[in-house]
Every structure is written in C-alpha cells, then in structure tokens.
C-alpha positions in Angstrom: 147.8 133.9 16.2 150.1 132.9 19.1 150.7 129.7 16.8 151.9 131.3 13.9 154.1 134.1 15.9 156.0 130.9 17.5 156.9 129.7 13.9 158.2 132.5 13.3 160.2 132.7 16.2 161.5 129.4 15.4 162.5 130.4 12.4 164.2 133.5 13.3 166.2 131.4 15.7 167.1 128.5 13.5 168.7 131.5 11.3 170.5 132.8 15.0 171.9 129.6 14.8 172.8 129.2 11.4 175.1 132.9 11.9 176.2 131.7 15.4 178.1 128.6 13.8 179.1 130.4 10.9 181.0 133.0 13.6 182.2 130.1 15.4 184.0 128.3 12.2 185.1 131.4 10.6 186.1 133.7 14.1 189.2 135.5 13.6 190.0 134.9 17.6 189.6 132.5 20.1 187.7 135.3 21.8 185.2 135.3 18.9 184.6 131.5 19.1 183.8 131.7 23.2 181.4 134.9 22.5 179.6 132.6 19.4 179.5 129.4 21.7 178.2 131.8 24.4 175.1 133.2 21.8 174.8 130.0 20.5 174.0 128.4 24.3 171.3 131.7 24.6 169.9 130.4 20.9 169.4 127.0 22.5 167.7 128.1 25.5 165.1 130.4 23.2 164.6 127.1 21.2 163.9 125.3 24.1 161.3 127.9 25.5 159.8 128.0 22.2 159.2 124.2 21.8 158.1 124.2 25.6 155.3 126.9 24.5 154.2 124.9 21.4 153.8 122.0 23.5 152.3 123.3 27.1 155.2 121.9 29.3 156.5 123.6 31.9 159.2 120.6 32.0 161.0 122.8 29.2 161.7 126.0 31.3 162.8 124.4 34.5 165.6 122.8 31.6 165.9 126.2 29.9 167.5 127.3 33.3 169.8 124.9 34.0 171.5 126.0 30.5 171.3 129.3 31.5 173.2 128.0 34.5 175.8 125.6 32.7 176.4 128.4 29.8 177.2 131.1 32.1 179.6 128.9 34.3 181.2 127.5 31.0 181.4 131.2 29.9 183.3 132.0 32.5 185.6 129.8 33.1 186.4 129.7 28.9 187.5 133.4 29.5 189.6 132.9 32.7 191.6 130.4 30.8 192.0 132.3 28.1 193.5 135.4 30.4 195.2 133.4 32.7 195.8 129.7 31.3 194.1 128.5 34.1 190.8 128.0 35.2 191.5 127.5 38.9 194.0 129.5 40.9 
C-alpha cells in the first residue's frame, strides 16, 4: 500500500515540476522566476524524501535538509538583490 501511495507521490511531483519550469520560462517577472526556482527547490527536496523512502536510507533526509538550507539562503538573497541591487550592504 505504502508502495503504490509513493508512486503516486512521485508522480504528482514530477508533474509539480513539470508547472514549476513551465512558470519559470514563461514568468511575466523576475519575481515570478525567483518564487518558481524557490517551489521548484521544495519539489526537489519532496523528490528526494520520496526516493529516500522507496529505498530505506536515512542518507536522503540528512541531504533533503541541506537544500532546505541552500534554497532558503539563495531565496533570500535572490530577493534582496532584486530590492536593493545588492546582496550585501
């Protein structure tokens, strides 16, 4: 049961990405491409749980947080550039 619920959370996912890079070509703004490249980093880190649950390794998660880490950081510092034209003050 578990199996077949992870396919078709890999699935639903894939699709995630599929709208996320569709968003990220076609975004009227710059401020649409960061929010797409922002979802797109949560997609990865949902596809990288879900393989780390198909296969039983715990290896997966502790990588899973470290791009949570990056994404956020790179999230940020994408915005501040775009309000300020520079990242560091």
């Amino acid at each position: 049961m578990i199996a077949i619920a992870l396919q078709i959370a890999a699935i639903a996912i894939a699709l995630a990405l599929l709208l996320n890079g569709w968003r990220l070509y076609r975004g009227p703004a710059l401020a649409d491409r960061i929010l797409a490249l922002d979802t797109m980093v949560i997609n990865v880190i949902a596809v990288i749980v879900v393989i780390g649950m198909m296969g039983g390794n715990d290896t997966y998660f502790e990588a899973a947080l470290l791009l949570a880490m990056v994404g956020f950081v790179s999230t940020i510092a994408y915005c501040k550039f775009l309000l300020r034209g520079d990242i560091v003050e």
